[in-house]
Residue frames as a rotation matrix with the C-alpha (Angstrom) as fourth column:
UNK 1
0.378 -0.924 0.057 20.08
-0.924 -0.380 -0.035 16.10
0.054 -0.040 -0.998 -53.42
UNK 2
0.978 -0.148 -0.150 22.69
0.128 0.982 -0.138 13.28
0.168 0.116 0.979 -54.15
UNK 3
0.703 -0.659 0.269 26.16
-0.321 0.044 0.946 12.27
-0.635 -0.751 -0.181 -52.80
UNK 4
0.995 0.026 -0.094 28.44
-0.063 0.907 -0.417 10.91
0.074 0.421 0.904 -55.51
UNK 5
0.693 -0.716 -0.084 31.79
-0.012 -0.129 0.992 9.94
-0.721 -0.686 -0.098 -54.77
UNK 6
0.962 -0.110 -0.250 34.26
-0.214 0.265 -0.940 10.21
0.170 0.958 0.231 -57.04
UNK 7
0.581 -0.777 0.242 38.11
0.162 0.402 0.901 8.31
-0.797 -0.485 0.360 -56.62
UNK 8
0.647 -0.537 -0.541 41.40
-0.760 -0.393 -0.518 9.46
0.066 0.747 -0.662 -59.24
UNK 9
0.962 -0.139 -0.236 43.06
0.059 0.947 -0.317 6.48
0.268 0.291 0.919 -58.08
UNK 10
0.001 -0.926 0.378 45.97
0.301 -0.360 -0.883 8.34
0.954 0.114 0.279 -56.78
UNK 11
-0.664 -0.040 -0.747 44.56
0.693 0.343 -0.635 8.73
0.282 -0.938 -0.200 -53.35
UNK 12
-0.962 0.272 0.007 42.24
-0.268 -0.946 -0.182 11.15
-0.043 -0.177 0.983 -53.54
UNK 13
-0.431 0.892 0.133 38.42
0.856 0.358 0.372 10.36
0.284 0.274 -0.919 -53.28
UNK 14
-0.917 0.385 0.105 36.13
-0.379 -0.923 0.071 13.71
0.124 0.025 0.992 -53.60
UNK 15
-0.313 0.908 0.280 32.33
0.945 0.326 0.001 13.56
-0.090 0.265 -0.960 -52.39
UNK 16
-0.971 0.236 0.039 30.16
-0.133 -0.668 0.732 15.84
0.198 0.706 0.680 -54.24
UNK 17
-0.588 0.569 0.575 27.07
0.578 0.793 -0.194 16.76
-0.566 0.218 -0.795 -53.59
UNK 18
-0.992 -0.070 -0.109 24.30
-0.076 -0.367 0.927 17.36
-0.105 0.928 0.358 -56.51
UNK 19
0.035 0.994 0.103 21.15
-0.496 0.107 -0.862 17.52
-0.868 -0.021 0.497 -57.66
UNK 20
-0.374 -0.081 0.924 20.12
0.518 0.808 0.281 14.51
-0.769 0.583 -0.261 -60.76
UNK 21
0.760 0.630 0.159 19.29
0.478 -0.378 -0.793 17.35
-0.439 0.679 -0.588 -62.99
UNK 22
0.289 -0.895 -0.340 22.85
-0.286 -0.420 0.861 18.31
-0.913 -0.152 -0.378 -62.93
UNK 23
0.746 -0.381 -0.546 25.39
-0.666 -0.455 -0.592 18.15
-0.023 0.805 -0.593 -65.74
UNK 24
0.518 -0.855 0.007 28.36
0.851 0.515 -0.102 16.30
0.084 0.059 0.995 -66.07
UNK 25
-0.320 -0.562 0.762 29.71
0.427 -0.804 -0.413 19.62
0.846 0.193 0.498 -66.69
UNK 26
0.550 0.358 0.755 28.01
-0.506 -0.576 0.642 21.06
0.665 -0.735 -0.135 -63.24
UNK 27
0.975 -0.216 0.047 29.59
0.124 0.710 0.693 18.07
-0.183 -0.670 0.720 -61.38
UNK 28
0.539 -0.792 0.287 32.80
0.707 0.240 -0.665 19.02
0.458 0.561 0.690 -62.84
UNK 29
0.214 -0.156 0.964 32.73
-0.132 -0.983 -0.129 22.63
0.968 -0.100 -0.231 -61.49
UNK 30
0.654 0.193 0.732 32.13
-0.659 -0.331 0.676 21.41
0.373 -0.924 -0.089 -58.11
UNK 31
0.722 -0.684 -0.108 35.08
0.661 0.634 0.402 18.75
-0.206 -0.361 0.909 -58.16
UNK 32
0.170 -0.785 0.596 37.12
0.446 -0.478 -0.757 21.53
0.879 0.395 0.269 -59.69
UNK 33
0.150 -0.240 0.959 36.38
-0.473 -0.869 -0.144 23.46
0.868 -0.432 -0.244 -56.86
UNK 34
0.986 -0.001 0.164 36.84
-0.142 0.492 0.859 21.00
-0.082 -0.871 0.485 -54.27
UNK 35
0.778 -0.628 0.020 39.98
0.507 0.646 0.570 19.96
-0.371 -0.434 0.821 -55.59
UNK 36
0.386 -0.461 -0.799 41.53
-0.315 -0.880 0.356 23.10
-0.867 0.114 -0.485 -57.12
UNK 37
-0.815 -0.524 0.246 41.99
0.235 0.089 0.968 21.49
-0.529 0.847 0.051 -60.64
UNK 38
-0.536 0.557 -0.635 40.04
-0.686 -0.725 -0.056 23.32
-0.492 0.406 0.770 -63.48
UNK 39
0.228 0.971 0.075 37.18
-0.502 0.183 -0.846 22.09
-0.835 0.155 0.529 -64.47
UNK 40
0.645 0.147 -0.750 38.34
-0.752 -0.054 -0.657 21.39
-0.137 0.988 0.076 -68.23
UNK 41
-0.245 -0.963 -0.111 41.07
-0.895 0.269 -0.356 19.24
0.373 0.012 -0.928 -67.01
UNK 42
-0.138 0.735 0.664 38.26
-0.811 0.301 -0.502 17.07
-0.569 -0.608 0.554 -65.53
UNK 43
-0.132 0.531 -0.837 37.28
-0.833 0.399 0.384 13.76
0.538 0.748 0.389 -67.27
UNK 44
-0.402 0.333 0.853 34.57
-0.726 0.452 -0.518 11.74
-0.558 -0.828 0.061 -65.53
UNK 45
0.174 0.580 -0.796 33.56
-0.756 0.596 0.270 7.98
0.631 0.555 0.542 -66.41
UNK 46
0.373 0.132 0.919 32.50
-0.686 0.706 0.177 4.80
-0.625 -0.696 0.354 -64.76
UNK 47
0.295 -0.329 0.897 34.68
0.694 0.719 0.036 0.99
-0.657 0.612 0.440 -66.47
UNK 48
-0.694 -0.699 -0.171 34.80
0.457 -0.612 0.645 2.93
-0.556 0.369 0.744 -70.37
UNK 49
0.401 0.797 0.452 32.09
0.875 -0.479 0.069 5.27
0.272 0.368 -0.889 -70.33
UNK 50
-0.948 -0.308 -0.074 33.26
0.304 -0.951 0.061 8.58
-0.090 0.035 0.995 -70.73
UNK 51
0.141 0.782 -0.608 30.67
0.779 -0.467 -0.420 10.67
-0.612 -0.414 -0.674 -69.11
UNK 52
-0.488 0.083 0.869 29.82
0.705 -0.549 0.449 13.63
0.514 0.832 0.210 -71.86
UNK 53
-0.899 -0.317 0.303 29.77
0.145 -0.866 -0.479 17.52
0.414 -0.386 0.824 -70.66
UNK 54
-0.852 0.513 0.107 25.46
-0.357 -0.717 0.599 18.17
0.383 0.472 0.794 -72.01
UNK 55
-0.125 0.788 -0.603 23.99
-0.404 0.515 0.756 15.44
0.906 0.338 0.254 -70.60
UNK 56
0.224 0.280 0.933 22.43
-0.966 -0.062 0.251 15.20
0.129 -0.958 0.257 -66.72
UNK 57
-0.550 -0.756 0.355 23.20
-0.821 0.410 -0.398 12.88
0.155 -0.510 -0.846 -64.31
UNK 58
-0.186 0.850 0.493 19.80
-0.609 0.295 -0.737 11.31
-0.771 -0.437 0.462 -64.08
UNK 59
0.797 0.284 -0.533 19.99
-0.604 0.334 -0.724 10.28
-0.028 0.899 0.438 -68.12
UNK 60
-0.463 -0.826 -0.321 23.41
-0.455 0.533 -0.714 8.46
0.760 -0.185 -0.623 -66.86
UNK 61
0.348 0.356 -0.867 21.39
0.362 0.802 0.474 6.56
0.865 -0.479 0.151 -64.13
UNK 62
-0.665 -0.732 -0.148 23.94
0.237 -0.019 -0.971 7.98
0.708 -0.681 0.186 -61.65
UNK 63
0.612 0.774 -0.160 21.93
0.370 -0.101 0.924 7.78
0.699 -0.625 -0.348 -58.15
UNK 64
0.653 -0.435 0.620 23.12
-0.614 -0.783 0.097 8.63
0.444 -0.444 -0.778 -54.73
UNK 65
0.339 -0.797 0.500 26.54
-0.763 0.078 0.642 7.35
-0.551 -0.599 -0.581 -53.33
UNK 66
0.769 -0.301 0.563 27.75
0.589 0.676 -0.442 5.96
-0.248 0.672 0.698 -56.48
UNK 67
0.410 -0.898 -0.156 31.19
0.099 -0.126 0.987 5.97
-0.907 -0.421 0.037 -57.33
UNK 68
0.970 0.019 0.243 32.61
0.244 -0.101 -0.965 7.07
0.007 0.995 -0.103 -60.39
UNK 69
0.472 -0.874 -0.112 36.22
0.802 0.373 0.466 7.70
-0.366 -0.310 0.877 -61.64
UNK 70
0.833 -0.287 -0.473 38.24
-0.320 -0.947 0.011 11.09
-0.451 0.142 -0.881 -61.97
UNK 71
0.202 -0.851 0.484 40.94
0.875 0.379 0.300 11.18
-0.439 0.363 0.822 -64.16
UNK 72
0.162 -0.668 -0.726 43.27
-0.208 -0.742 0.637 14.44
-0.965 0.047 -0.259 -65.18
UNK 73
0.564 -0.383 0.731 43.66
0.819 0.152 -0.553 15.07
0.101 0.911 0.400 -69.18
C-alpha cells in the first residue's frame, strides 16, 4: 500500500491511498470519491505529464507520498 497526495491548487489537497498496481483510472475513482467530483472530470499529471487512464502507477514511477496535481476538465 501507498499514500499519494494529490493538491488542485485551489486549496484542496486529497491523500489517497493505493496499491502500485493501480490505474490512473483506479486512483481516479478513489479521488472521485473522496472529493465528490466524478471520476471523468478527473485529470491527473505531475509539471506536463498527463497521467493516461490504462496504465499503473508503478509504470509512472509514482512511489509512496508523492505529490501529484488534480485538475477539473
Amino acid at each position: 500500500m501507498i499514500e499519494v497526495v494529490l493538491n488542485d491548487r485551489l486549496g484542496k489537497k486529497v491523500r489517497v491511498k493505493c496499491n502500485e498496481d493501480d490505474t490512473i483510472g483506479d486512483l481516479k475513482k478513489l479521488v472521485a470519491a473522496q472529493t465528490g467530483t466524478r471520476a471523468d472530470k478527473i485529470r491527473i499529471q505531475k509539471w506536463y505529464t498527463v497521467y493516461k487512464d490504462h496504465i499503473t502507477l508503478a509504470d509512472y514511477e509514482i512511489h509512496d507520498g508523492m505529490g501529484l496535481e488534480l485538475y477539473y476538465n
